[in-house]
N, C-alpha and C positions, 0 to 999 in steps of 0.2 A: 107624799107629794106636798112640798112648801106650799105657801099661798104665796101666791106672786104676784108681784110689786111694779110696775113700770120699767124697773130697770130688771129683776129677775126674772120677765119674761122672756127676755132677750136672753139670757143666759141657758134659760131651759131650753130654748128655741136650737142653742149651740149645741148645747151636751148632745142635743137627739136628734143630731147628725156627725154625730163627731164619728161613729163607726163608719160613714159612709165608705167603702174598697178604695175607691180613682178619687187617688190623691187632689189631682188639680178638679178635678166635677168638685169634691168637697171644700174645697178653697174657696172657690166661687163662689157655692152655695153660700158659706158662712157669710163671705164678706156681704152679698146681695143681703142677706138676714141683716144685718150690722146696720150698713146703711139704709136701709128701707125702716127698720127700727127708730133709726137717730131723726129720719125724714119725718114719722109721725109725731116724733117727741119734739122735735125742733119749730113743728106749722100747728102744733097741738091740734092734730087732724082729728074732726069730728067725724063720730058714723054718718053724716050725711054724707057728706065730702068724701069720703073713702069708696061710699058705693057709689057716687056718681061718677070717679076714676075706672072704679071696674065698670060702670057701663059705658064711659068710653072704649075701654079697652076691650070690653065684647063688641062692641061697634064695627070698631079698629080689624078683626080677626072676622068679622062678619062680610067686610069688605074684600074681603080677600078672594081670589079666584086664581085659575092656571094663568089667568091674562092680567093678574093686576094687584098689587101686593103693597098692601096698604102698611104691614108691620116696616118693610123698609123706606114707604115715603116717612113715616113715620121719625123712624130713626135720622134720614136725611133732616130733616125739619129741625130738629134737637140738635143736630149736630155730634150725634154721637158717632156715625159714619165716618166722616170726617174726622174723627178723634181715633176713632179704633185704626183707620187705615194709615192715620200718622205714626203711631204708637210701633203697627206693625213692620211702617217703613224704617224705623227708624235702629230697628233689632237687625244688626251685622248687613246693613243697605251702605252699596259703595257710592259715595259721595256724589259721583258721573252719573249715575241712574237719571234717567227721565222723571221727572214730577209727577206725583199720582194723583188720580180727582176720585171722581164716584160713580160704582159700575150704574147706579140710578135703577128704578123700577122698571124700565122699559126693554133692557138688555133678553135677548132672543139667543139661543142658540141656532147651530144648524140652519143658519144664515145665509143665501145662495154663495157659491164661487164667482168670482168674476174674471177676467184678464187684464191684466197691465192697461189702463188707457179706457176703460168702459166704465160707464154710468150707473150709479147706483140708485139713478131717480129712474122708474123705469114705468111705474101706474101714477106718478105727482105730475100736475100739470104747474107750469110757470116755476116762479124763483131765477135770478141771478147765475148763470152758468157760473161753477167754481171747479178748480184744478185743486189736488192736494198730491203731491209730493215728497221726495226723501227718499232718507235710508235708515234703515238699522244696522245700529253696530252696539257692541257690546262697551262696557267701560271705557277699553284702551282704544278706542275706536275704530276696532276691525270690524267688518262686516258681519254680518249675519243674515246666512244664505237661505232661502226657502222658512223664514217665518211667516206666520199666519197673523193679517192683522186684519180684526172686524172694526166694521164704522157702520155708524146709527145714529139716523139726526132725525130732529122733524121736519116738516116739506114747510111750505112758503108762507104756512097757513099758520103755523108752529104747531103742529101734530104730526103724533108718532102716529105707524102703521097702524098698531094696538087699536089709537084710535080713531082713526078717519076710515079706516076698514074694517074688513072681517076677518078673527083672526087669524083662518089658516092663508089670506094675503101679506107679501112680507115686502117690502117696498122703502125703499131710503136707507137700506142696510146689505152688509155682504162683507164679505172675507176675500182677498187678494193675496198674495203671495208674493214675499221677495225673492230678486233675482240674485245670483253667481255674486253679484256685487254687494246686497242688499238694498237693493234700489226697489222702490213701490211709485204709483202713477196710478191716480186714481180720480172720478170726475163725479162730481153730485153738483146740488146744486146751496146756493148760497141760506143757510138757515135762518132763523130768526127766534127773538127771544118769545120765552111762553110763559102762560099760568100753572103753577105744578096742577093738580087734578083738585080742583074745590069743591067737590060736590059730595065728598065724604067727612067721614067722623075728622081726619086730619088736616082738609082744607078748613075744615068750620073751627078746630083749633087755632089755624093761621090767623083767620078774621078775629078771633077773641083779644090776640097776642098784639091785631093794630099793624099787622106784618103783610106785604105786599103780597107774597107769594110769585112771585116772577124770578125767573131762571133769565140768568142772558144768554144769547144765540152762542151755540157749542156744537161741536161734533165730538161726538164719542170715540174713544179710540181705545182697543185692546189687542198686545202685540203679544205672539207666543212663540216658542223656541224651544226645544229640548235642553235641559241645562241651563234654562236661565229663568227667573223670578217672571212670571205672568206680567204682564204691565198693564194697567187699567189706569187711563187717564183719559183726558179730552183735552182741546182747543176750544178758548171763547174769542169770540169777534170782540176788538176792542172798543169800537164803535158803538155798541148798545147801553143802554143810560141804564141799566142793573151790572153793570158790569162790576162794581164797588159792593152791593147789595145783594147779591147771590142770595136764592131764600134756603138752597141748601150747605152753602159754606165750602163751595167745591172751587172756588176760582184761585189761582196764581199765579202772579207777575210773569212766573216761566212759563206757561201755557197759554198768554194771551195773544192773539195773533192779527197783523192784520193785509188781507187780501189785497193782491195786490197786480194791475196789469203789467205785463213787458219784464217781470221777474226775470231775472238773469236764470237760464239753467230752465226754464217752464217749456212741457212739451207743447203746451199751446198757446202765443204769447198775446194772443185773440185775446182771449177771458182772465179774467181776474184770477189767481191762483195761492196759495199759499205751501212755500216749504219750510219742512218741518221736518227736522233728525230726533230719532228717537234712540235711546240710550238703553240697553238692558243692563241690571244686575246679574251673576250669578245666581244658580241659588248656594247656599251655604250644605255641608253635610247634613244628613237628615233631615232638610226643610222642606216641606210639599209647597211654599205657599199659600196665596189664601187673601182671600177676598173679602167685603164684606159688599153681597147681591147675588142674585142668580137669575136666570132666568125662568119667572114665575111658578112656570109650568112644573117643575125642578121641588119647588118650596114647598107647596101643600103634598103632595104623596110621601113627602117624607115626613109630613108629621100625622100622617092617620094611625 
């Protein structure tokens, strides 16, 4: 064994992994080595400094529960989410596809059903009656019959279910269904912008950084299909003053909206409404797609 040097540590670090079987796990591996090497030699990171990273980072994982997943605010905040899920759009995505945002920590599965024309505020008191409408159709713009699309916002208060209840209540979220046409109709109520969660190791980051921490008022939106690429995006109201300042880097030009009464085409021209056509990709041969979030509960059992 050499004595090693600053830069041959990084070398022997390579070698004894270079057997690793799965090619792409040992790509990673390496490069993460590579850079995380150049990061300490670059900030000439002290052993203080280094363990006070890992004690954020046990922090960070200490926060974690089936209800609330602190590695991916985490990632949102960095902006690495927002990086990965460009990166992924951007591998054989047909130009028509709807704009993608961020599935965010708060996404639930197994979200009630609802029917054409029903409320998804159902335990929230108050907020803005809102209308949200459209269709889905795929690139060439034909329809697409019987996809499932979930929506999840916070109530008036800007909290999710997560947290203004208990968890097994689920409230301001649901999945609907389009029709023959690809037509959707669907009612909540008007959101509004929030604080991401500050009371952990990654809001107490935000403060360090001098960074607001405020999200503008959004509804989540995720549309599925057989045959065509997952779509995970949202709508922000364009009216909210973070609307420029997103603290997670999820907003765009295509996805800003704004509500609106007597809409041409709105089943109820009562209330305020917003439509909105959503565009599917294919997927490509051998592609699963892929996300970057899950629904919490999902995250920790898979890594015991």
């Amino acid at each position: 064994m050499p004595d090693l040097d600053r830069m041959g540590v990084t070398e022997e670090a390579l070698a004894q992994i270079a057997r690793m079987p799965d090619p792409r796990q040992r790509e990673i591996t390496a490069a993460a080595i590579r850079h995380l090497h150049d990061f300490a030699r670059e900030v000439e990171l002290k052993p203080e400094e280094w363990l006070a990273g890992i004690g954020f980072l046990t922090a960070v994982g200490q926060a974690c529960t089936p209800y609330r997943q602190e590695f991916i605010l985490l990632s949102d905040v960095l902006g690495l989410s927002r990086l990965v899920n460009l990166m992924h759009d951007a591998e054989g995505r047909e130009a028509a596809g709807t704009e993608t945002s961020l599935l965010g920590p708060f996404f639930r599965e197994q979200a009630p059903e609802f029917a054409a024309g029903e409320s998804i505020a159902v335990h929230a008191t108050g907020g803005e009656p809102l209308a949200l409408f459209g269709q889905v159709t795929d690139a060439e713009g034909q329809p697409v019959a019987g996809a499932g699309i979930d929506i999840w916002q916070t109530d008036a208060t800007g909290l999710y279910d997560l947290q203004a209840n208990e968890p097994e209540v689920m409230d301001l979220r649901g999945r609907f269904r389009t029709d023959a046409a690809g037509r959707f109709d669907m009612r909540t109520v008007k959101p509004i912008g929030y604080s991401i969660p500050m009371d952990g190791p990654v809001g107490r980051l935000v403060r360090q950084q001098n960074r607001h921490g405020m999200r503008p008022a959004h509804i989540h939106i995720l549309v599925q299909a057989p045959g065509y690429r997952e779509l995970v995006t949202a709508l922000y109201l364009g009216d909210d003053p973070h609307i420029d300042s997103d603290t997670v880097f999820g907003v765009s030009r295509s996805l800003v909206v704004t509500p609106r009464r007597g809409l041409p085409g709105a089943p109820e021209p009562d209330i305020a409404a917003i439509r909105y056509d959503f565009r599917l990709s294919r997927l490509a041969e051998g592609e699963t797609g892929g996300r970057v979030g899950a629904d919490p509960s999902r995250i920790l059992p898979a890594a015991e």
